[in-house]
N, CA, C and O atoms as CSV, one atom per row, in Angstrom:
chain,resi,resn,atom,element,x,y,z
A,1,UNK,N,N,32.239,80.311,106.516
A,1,UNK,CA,C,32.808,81.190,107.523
A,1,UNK,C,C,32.415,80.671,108.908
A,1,UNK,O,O,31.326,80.182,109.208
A,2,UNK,N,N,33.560,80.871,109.767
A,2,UNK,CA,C,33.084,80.176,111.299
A,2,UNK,C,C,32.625,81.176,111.965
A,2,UNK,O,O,33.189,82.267,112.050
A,3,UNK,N,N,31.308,80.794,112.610
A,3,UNK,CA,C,30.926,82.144,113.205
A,3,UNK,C,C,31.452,82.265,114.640
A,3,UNK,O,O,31.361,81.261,115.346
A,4,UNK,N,N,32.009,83.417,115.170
A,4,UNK,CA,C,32.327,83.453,116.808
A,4,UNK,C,C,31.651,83.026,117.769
A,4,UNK,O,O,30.458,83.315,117.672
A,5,UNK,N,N,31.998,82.317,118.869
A,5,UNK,CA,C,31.683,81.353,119.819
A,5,UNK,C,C,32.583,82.216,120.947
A,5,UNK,O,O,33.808,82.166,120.840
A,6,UNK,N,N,32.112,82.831,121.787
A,6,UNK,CA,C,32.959,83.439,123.071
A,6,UNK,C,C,32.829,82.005,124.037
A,6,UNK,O,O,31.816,81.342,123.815
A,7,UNK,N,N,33.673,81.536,124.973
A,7,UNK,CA,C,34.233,80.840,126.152
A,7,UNK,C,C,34.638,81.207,126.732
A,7,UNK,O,O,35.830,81.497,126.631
A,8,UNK,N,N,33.780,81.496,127.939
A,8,UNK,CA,C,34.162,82.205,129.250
A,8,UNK,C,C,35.569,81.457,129.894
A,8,UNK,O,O,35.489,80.313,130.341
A,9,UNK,N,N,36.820,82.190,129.897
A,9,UNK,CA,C,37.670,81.669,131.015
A,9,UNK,C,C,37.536,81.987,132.341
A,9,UNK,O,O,38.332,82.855,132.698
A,10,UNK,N,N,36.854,81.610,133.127
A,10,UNK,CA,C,37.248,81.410,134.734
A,10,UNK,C,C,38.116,80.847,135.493
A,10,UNK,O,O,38.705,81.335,136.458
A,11,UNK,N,N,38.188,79.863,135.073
A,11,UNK,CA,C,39.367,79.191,135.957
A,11,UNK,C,C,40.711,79.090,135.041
A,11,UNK,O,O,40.374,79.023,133.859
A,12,UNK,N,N,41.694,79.067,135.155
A,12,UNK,CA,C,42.655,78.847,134.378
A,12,UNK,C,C,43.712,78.423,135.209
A,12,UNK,O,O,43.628,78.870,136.353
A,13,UNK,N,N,44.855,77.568,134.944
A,13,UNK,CA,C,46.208,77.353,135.323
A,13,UNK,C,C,46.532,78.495,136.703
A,13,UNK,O,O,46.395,78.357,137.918
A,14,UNK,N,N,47.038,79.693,135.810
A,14,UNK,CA,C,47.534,80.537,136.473
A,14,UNK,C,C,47.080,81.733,137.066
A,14,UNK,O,O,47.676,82.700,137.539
A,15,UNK,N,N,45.586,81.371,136.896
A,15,UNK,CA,C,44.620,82.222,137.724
A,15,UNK,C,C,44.887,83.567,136.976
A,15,UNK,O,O,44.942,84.623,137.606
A,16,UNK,N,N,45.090,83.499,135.323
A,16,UNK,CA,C,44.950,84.893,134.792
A,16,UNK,C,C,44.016,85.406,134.645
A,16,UNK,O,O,44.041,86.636,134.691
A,17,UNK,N,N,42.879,84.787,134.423
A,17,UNK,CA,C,41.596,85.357,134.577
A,17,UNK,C,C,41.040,86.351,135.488
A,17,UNK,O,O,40.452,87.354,135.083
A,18,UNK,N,N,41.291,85.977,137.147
A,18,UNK,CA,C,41.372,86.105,137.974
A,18,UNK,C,C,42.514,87.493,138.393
A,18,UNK,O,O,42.257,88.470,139.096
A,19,UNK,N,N,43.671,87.190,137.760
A,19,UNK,CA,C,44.224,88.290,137.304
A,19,UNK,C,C,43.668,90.006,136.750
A,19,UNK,O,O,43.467,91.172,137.090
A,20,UNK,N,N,43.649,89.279,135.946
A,20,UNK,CA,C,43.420,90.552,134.865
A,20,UNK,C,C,42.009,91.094,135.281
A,20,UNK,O,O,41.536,92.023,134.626
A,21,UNK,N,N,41.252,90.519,136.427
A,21,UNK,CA,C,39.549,91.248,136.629
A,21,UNK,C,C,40.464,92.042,137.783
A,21,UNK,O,O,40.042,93.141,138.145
A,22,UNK,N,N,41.640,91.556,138.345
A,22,UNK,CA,C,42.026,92.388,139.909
A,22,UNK,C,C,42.098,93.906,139.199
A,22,UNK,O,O,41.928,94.957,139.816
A,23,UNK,N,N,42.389,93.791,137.759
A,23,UNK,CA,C,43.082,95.372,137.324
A,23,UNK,C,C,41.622,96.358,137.005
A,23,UNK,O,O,41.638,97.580,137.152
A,24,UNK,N,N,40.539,95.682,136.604
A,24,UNK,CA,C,39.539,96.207,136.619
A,24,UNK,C,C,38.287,94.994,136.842
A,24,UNK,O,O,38.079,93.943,136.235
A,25,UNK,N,N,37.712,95.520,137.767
A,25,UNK,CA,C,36.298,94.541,137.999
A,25,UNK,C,C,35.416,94.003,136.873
A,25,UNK,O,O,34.636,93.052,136.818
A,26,UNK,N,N,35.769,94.855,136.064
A,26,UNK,CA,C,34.503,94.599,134.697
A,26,UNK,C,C,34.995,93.628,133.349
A,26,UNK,O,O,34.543,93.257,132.266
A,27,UNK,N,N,35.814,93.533,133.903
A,27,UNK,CA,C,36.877,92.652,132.976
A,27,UNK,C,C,36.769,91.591,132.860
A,27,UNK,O,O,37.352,91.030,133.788
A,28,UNK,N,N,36.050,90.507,131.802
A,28,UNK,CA,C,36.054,89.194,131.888
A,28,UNK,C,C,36.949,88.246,130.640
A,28,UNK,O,O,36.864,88.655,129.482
A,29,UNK,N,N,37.546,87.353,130.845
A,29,UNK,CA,C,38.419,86.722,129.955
A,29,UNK,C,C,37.529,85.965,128.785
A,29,UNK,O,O,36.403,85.854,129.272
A,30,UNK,N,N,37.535,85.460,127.612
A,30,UNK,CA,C,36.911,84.681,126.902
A,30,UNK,C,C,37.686,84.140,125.784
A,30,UNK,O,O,38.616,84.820,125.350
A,31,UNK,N,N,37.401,82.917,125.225
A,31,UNK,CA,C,38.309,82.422,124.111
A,31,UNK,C,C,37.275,82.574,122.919
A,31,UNK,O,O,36.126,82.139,123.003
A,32,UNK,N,N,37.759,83.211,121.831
A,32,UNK,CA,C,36.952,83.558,120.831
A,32,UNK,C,C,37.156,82.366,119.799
A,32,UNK,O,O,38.143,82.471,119.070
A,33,UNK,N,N,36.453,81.391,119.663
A,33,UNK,CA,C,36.534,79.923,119.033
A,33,UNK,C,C,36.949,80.501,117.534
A,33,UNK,O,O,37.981,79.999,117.091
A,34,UNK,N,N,36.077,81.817,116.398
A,34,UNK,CA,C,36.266,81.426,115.612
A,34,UNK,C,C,37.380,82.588,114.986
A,34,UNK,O,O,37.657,82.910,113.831
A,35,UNK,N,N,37.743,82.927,115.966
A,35,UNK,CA,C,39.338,83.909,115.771
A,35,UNK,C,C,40.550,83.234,116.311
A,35,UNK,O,O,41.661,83.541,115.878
A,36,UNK,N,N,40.415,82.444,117.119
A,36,UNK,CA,C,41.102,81.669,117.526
A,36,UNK,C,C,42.289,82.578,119.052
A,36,UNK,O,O,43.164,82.197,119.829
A,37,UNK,N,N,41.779,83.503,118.831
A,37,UNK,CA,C,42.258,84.348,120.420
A,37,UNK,C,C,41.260,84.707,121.708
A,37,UNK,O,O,40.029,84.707,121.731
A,38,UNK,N,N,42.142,84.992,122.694
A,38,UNK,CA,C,41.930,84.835,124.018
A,38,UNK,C,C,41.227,86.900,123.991
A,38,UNK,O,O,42.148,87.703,123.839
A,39,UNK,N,N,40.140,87.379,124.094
A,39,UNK,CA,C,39.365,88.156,124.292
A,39,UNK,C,C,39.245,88.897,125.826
A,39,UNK,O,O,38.374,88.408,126.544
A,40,UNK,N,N,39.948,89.905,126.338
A,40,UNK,CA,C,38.653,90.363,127.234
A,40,UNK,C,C,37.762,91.982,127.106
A,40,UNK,O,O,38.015,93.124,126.723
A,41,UNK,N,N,36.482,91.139,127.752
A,41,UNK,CA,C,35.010,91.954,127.390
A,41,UNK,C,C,35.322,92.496,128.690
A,41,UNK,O,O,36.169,92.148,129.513
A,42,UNK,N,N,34.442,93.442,128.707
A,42,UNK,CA,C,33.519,94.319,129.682
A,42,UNK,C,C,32.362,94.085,130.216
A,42,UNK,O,O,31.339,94.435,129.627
A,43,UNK,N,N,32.315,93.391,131.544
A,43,UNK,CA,C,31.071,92.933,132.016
A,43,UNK,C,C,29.435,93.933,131.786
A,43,UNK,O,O,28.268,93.569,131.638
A,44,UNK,N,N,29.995,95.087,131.844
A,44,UNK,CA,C,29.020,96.072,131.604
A,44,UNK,C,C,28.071,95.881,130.587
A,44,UNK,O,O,26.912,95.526,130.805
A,45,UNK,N,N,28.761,96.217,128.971
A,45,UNK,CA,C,27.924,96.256,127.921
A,45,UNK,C,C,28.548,95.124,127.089
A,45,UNK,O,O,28.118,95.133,125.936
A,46,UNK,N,N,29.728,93.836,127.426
A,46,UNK,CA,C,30.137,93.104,126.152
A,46,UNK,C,C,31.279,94.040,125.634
A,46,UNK,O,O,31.789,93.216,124.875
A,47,UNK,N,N,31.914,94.954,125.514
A,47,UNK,CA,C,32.603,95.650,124.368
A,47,UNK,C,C,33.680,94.578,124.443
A,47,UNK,O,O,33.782,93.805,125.395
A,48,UNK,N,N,34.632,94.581,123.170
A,48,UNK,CA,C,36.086,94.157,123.585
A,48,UNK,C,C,36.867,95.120,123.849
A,48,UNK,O,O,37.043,96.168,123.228
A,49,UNK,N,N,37.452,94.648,125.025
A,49,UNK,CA,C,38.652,95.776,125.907
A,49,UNK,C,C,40.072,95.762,124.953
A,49,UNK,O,O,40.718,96.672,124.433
A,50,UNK,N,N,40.198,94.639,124.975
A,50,UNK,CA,C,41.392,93.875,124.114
A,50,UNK,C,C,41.492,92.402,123.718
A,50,UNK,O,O,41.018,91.435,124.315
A,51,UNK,N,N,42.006,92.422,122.903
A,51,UNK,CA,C,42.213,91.022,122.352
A,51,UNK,C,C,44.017,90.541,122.657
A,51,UNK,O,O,44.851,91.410,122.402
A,52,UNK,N,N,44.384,89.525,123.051
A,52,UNK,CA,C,45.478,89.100,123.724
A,52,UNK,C,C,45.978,88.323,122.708
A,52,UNK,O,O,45.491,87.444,121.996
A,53,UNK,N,N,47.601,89.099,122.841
A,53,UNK,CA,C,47.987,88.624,121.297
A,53,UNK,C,C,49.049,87.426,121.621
A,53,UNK,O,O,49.980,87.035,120.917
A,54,UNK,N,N,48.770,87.122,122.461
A,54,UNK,CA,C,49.179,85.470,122.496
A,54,UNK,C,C,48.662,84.173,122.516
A,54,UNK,O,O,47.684,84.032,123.250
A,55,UNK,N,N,48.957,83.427,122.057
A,55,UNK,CA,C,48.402,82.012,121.859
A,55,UNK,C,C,48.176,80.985,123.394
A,55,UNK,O,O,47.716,79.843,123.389
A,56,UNK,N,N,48.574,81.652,124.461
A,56,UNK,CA,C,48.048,80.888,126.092
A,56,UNK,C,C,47.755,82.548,126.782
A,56,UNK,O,O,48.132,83.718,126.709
A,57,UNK,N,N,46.942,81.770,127.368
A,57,UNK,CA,C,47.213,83.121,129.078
A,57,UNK,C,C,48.390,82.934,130.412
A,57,UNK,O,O,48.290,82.206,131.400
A,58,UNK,N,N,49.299,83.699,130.100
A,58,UNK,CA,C,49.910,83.648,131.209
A,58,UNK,C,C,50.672,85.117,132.156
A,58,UNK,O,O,49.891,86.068,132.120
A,59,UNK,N,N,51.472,85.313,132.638
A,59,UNK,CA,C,51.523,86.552,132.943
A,59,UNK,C,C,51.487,87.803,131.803
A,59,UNK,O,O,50.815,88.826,131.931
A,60,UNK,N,N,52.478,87.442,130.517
A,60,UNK,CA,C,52.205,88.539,129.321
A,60,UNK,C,C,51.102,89.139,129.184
A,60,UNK,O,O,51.065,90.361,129.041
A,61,UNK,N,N,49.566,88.069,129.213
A,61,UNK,CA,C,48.497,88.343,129.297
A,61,UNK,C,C,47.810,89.606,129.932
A,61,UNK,O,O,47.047,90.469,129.498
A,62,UNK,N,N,48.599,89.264,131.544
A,62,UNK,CA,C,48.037,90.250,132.461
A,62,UNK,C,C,48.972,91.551,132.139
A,62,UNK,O,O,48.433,92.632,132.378
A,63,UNK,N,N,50.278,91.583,131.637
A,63,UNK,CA,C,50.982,92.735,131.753
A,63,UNK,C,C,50.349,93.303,130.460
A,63,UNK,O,O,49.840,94.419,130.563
A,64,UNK,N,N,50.317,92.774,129.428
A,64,UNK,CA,C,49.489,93.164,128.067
A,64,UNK,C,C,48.364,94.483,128.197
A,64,UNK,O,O,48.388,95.621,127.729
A,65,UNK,N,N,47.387,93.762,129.056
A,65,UNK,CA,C,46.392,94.295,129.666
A,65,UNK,C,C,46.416,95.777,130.350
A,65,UNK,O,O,45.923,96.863,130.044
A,66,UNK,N,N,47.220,95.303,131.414
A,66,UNK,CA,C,47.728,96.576,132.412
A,66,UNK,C,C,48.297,97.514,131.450
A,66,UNK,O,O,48.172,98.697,131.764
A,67,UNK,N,N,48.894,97.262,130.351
A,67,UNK,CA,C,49.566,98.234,129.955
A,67,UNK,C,C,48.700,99.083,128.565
A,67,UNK,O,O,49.076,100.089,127.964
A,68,UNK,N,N,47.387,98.223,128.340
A,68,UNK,CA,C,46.897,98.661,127.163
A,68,UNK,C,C,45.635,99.789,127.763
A,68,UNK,O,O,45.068,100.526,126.956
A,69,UNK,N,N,45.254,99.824,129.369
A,69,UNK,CA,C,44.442,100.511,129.487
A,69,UNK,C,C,44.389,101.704,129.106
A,69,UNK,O,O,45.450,102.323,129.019
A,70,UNK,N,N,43.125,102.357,128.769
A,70,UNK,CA,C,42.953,103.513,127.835
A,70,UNK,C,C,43.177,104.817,129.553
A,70,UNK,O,O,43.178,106.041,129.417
A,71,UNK,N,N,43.317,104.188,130.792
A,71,UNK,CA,C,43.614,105.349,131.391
A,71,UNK,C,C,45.443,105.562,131.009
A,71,UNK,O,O,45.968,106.656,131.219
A,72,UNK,N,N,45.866,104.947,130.716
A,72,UNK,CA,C,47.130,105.012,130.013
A,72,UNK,C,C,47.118,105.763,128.820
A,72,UNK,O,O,48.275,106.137,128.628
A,73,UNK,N,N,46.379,106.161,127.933
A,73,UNK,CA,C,46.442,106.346,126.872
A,73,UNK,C,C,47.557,107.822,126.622
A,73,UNK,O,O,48.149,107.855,125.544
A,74,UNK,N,N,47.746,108.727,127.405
A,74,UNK,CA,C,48.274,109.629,127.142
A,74,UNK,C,C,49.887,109.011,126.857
A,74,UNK,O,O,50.555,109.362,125.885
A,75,UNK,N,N,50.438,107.872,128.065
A,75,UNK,CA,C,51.788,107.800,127.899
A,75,UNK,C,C,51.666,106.771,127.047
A,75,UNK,O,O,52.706,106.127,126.911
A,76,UNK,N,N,50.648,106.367,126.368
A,76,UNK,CA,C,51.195,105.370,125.019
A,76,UNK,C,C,50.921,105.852,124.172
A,76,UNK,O,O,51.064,105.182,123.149
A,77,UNK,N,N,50.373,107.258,124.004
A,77,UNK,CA,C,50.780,107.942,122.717
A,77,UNK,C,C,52.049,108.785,122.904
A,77,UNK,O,O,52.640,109.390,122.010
A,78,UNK,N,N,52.268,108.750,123.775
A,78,UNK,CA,C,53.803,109.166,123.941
A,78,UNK,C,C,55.087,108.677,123.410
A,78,UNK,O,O,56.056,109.202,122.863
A,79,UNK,N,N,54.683,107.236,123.840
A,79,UNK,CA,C,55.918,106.351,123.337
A,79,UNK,C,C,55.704,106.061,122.129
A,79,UNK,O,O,56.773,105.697,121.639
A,80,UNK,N,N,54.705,106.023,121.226
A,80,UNK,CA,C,54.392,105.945,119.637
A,80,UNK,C,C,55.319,107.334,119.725
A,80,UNK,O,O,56.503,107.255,119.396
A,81,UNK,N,N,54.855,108.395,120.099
A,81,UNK,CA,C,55.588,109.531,119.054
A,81,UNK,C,C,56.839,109.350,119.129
A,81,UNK,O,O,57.588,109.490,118.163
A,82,UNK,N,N,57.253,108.982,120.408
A,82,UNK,CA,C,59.122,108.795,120.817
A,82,UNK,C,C,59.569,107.726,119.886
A,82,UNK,O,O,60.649,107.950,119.338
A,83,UNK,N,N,58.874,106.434,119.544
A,83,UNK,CA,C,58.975,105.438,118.703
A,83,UNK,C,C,59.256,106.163,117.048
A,83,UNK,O,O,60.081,105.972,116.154
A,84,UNK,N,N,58.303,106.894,117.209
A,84,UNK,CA,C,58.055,107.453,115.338
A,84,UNK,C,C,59.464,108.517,115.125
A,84,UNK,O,O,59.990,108.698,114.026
A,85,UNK,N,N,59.815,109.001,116.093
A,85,UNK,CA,C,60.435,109.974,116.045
A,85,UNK,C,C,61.965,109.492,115.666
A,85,UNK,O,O,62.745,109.823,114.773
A,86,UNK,N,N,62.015,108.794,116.484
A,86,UNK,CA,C,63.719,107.584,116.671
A,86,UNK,C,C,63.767,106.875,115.650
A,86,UNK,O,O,64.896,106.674,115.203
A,87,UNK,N,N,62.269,106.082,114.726
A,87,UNK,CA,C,62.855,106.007,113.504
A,87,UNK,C,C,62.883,106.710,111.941
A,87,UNK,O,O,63.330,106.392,110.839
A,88,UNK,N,N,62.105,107.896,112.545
A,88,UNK,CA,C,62.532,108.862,111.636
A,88,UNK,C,C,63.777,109.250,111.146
A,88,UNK,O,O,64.333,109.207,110.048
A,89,UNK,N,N,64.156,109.770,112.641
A,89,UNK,CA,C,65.618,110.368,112.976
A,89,UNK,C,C,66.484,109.202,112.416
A,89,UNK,O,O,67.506,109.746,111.996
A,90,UNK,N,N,66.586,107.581,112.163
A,90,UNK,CA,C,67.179,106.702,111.850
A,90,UNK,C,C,67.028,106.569,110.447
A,90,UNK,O,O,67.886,106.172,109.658
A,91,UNK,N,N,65.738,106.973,110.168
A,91,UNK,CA,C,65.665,106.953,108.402
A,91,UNK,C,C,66.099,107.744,107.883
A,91,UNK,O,O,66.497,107.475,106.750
A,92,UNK,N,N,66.274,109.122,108.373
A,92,UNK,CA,C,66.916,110.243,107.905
A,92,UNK,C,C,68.162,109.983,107.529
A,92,UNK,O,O,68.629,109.999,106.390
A,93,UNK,N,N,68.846,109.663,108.872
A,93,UNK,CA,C,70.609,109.132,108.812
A,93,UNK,C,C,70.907,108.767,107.924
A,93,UNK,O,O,71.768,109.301,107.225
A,94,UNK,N,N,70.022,107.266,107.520
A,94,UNK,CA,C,70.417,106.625,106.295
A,94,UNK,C,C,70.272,107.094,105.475
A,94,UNK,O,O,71.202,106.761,104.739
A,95,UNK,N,N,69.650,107.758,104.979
A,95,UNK,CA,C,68.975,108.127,104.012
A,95,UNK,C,C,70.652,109.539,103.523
A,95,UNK,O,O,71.032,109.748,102.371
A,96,UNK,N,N,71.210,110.153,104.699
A,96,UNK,CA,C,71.958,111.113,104.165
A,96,UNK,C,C,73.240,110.484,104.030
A,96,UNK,O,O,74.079,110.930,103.247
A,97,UNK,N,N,73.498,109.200,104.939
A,97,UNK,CA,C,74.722,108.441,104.623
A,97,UNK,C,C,74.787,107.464,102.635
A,97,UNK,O,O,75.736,107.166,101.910
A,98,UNK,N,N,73.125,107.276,102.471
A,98,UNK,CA,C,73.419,106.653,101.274
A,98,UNK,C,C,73.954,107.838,99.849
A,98,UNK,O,O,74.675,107.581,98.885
A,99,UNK,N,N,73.285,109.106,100.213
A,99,UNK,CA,C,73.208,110.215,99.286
A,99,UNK,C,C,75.560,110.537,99.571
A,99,UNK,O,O,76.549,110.485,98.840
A,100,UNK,N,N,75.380,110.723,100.500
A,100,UNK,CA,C,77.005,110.750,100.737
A,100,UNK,C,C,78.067,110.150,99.938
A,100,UNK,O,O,79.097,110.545,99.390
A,101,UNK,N,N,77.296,108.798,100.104
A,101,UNK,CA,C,77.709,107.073,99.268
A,101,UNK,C,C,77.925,107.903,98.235
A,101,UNK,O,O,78.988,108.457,97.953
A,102,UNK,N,N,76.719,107.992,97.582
A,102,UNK,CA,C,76.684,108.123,96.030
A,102,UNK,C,C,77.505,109.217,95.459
A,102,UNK,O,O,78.263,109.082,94.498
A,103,UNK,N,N,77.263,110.493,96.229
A,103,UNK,CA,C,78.422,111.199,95.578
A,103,UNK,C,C,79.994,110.940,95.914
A,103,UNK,O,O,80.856,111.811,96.020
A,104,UNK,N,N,80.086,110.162,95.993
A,104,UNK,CA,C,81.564,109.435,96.198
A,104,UNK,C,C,81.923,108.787,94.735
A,104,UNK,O,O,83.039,108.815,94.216
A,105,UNK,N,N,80.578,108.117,94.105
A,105,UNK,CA,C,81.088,107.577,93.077
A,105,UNK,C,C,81.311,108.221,92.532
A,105,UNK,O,O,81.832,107.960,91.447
């Protein structure tokens, strides 16, 4: 088993690093060697904030971020329920169009 190796990103290409601390100060970037993703911690205590589900840092990175903060959390459980709801309401449909089907045969 490979054990985790954090790598501080500071400098990068597109200054996402640099980025993503503008959205919160405590925010530091790292490449997690034996997960093979891009990490950011919390200067404070280490926690992981998030793990970045792409394979480079580039703007996705920073919008990723911005959008995963937990002061957000109310309107992204929002859009899960609006999400759950729309494909409910879509499974249902089908679900009464196949029963329809069948009594046809």
């Amino acid at each position: 088993m490979t054990k985790d190796r954090l790598v501080a990103v500071e400098n990068d290409l597109f200054s996402v690093a640099d980025r993503i601390r503008s959205i919160d100060g405590r925010y530091r970037v790292f490449y997690n060697t034996g997960r093979g993703k891009f990490e950011v911690r919390s200067a404070d205590d280490d926690s992981l904030q998030a793990t970045i589900p792409y394979d480079r840092l580039d703007s996705r990175a920073v919008d990723y971020v911005r959008k995963t903060r937990i002061e957000r959390i109310d309107e992204i459980l929002a859009e899960i329920e609006h999400e759950n709801a729309v494909a409910e309401k879509k499974a249902i449909e089908k679900a009464a169009t196949q029963a329809v089907g069948n009594l046809r045969l």
